[in-house]
C-alpha positions as MATLAB code, in Angstrom:
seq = 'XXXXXXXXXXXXXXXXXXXXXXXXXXXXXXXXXXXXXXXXXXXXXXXXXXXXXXXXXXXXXXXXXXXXXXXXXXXXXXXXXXXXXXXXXXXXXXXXXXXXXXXXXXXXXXXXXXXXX';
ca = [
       9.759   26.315   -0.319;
       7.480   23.171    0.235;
       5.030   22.641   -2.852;
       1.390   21.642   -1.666;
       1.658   18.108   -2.024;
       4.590   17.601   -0.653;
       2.408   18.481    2.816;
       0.068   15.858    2.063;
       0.102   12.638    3.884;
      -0.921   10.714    0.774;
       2.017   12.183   -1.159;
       4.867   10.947    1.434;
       3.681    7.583    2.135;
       3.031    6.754   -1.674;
       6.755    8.298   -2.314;
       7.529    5.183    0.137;
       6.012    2.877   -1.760;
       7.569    3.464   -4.810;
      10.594    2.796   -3.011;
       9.470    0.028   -1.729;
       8.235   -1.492   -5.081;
      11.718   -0.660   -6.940;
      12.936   -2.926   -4.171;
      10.776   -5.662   -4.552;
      10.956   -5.536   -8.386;
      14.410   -5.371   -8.722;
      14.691   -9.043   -8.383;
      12.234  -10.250  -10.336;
      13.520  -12.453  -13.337;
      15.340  -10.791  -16.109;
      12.103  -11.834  -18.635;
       9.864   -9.806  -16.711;
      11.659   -6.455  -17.112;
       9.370   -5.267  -19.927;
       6.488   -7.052  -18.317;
       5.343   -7.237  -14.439;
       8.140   -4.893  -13.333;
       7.909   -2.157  -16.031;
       4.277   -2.111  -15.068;
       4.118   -2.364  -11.107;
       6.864    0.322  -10.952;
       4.951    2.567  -13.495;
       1.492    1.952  -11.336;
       3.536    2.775   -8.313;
       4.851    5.782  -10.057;
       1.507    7.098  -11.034;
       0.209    7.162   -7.196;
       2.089   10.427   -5.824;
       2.642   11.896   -9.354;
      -1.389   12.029   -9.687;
      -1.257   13.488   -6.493;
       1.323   16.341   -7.181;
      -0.595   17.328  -10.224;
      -4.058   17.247   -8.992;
      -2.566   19.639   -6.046;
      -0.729   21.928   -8.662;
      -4.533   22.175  -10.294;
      -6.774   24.987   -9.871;
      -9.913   23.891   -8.421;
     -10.982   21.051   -6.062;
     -12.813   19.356   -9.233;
      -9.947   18.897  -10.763;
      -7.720   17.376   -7.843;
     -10.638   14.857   -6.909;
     -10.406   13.703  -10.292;
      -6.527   13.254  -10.086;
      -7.078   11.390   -6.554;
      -9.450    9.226   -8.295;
      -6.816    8.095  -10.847;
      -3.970    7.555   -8.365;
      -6.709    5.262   -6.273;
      -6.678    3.105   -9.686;
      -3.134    3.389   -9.802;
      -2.878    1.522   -6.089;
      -5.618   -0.580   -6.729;
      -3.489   -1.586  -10.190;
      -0.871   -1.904   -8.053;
      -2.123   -4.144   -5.252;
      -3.027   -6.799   -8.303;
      -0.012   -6.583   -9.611;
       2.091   -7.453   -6.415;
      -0.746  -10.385   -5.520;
       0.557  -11.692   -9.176;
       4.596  -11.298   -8.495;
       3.229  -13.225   -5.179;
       1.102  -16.342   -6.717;
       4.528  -16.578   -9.746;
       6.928  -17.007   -6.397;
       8.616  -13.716   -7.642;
       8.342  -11.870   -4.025;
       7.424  -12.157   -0.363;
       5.464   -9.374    0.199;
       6.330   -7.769    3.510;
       4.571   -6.328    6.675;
       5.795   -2.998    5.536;
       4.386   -3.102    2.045;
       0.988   -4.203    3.592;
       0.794   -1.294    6.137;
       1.938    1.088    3.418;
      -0.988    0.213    0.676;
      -3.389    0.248    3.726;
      -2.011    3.970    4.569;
      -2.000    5.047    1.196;
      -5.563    3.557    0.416;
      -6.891    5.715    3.424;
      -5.295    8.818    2.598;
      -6.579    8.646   -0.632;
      -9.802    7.882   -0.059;
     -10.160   10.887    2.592;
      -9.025   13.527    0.635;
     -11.220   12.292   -2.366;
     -14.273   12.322   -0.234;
     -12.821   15.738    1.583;
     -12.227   17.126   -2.346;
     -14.915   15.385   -4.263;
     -17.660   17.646   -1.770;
     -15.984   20.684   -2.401;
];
């Protein structure tokens, strides 16, 4: 049986980019394992789980709100990968791009869609 959000757009393509971050973190120096990639994969982490438990939430109040936290999340997230960029840590990818575009869309449609309701 398929839980709500794992119907949503938003859900699957932020499940990606987790993915996609673990990559791209796991070869960041050793110093920065408490630092830039504890917190990029957390942010990254925080995008679909926000959206699983605003969608297990009764009422559309309360998943706007949890839409509105995983937007911070990406938006968290975006600085954080410019940062890994500008300290030569990564190359950020085509792929990564088009995801955070995706994902920023989604988001922002079903918190407009919700937020009315």
């Amino acid at each position: 049986m398929t839980k709500p959000h794992e119907r949503l757009d938003a859900w699957i393509y932020s499940m990606q980019l987790v993915k996609e971050i673990y990559k791209m973190t796991a070869g960041f120096p050793a110093e920065e394992r408490f630092g830039l990639t504890s917190q990029m994969r957390r942010a990254a982490v925080s995008i679909p789980s926000n959206i699983a438990e605003g969608a297990a939430r009764s009422g559309a109040r309360e998943f706007a709100y949890h839409l509105s936290v995983a937007r911070g999340s990406l938006s968290e997230l975006e600085t954080q990968t410019k940062l890994a960029e500008m300290l030569g840590y990564v190359i950020k990818t085509g792929h990564t791009d088009e995801l955070f575009d995706r994902v920023g869309k989604l988001l922002t449609g079903l918190h407009k869609k919700w937020n009315k309701a």
